[in-house]
C-alpha positions, 0 to 999 in steps of 0.5 A: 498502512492504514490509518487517520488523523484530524488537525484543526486551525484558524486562517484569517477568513476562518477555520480549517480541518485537515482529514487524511486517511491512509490505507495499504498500497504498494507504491505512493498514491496522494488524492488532494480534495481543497476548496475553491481557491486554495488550489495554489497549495497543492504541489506544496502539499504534495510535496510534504506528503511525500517527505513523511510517507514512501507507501500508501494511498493517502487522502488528504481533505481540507474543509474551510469554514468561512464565517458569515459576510456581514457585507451586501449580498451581491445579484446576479441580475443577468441570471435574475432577468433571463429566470424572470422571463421564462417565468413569465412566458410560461405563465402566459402560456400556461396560465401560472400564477406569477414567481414571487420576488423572494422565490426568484431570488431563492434560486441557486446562483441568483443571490450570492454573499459578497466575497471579500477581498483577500491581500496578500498578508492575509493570503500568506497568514492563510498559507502558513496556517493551512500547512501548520495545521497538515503538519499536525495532521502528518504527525499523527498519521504517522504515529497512527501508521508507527503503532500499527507497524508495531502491532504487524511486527511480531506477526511478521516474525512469527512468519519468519520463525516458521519460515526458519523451522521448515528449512531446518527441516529441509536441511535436515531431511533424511532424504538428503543423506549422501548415503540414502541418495547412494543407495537410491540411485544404486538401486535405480541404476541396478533396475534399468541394467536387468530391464535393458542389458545393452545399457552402458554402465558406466554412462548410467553412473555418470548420469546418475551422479549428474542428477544427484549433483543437480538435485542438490538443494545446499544452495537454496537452504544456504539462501533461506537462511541468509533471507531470514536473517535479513529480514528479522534484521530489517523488522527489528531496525524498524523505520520504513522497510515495507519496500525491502521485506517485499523484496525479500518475499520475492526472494522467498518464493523463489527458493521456495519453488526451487526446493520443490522443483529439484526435490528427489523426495516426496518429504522435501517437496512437502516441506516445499509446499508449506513454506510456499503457504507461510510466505505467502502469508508473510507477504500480504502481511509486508503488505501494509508496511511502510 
């Protein structure tokens, strides 16, 4: 299921913001971005992921902003003295003009602000704010998820709906009549015995019977049904039932080809047919599910 949510905090080394973004997947996937340092916190956080969601693939980024250090800056003169002498190598070789100091000191990684030390209060203080504030940041997630579902639920049940009324019509299918059959396999029986008259009767009668028994879809009406049930029960529960309805999608698609492989009658296998299109609509829509 997609969705976003931002939650602010204050540590003692500063503010924090918590962004996560969720889109559709089947299973659990979790991409953790932490700055530098805070990668103790990524199991935990992890962790509390999973409590809250069972689908999805998550983002979630943490982005500390850290307030000026009013304390000396620190050099790196072992980089500093190997900058200056190739600058000065290649203005001998060259003839360049000299670096000025403040351009040297300019460069990346030459002057750096002093980190501050961290004890170990304050490292705590800083852990229990950070997952106060991913607390905050789960909660509207997953209200934002919650509303979605609610939006994707009359769309599942319409597909369900739909689902419903092509089985009835499939039950209900002249075809099916025990007398049209009768009458069918009769007829087909009285065709082979003028083309062939060596033909034992009996035994075309006793395989005719075998078809009509085999291409009986009672079953796969009865199992129709009972998935439907299932599923207008599972949409109305609500909670997590994205992983249950995909089951029952599966379920779905199998009666659904069984109808039209054992279909006798052109009328039943396109009724087949376009249950196969709904289910297939209902199944990418479970897809965004929790």
């Amino acid at each position: 299921m997609t969705g976003f949510a931002r939650a602010e905090g204050m540590t003692p080394a500063g503010g924090i913001v918590w962004e996560l973004r969720s889109v559709n997947g089947k299973g659990m996937e979790i991409r953790l971005r932490l700055p530098p340092g805070l990668e103790r916190l990524e199991t935990v956080v992890r962790q509390e992921i999973q409590k809250r969601f069972a689908r999805g693939n998550i983002q979630a980024t943490l982005n500390q902003a850290k307030p000026v250090s009013a304390s000396t800056p620190v050099v790196n003169e072992a980089l500093l003295r190997d900058i200056a002498g190739l600058a000065g190598r290649l203005s001998a070789q060259y003839g360049l003009a000299a670096p000025s100091v403040d351009g040297l000191l300019a460069l990346r990684g030459v002057l750096e602000p002093a980190e501050a030390e961290e004890s170990e209060e304050e490292r705590a203080a800083a852990d229990v704010a950070i997952l106060n504030a991913l607390a905050r940041a789960l909660d509207a997630l997953a209200s934002a998820r919650a509303d979605e579902g609610r939006v994707l639920a009359p769309v599942l049940l319409g597909h369900v709906g739909e689902i419903e009324k092509l089985t009835l019509e499939a039950e209900a299918d002249r075809s099916r009549d025990p007398d049209v059959i009768r009458a069918r396999l009769a007829e087909q029986v009285r065709l082979l015995m003028d083309a062939a008259s060596g033909l034992d009767e009996a035994r075309l009668h006793a395989e005719a019977a075998f078809l009509a028994v085999k291409a009986d879809v009672r079953e796969e009406i009865d199992r129709l049904k009972a998935h439907i049930t299932s599923a207008r029960d599972l949409i109305a529960k609500g909670g997590p039932a994205g992983r249950k309805l995909d089951f029952l999608s599966q379920e779905f698609i199998r009666e659904s080809n069984t109808l039209c492989s054992k279909s006798n009658a052109a009328s039943v296998t396109g009724i087949g047919l376009a249950l196969k299109a709904v289910v297939d609509q209902f199944r990418e829509q479970v897809q965004n599910l929790e």
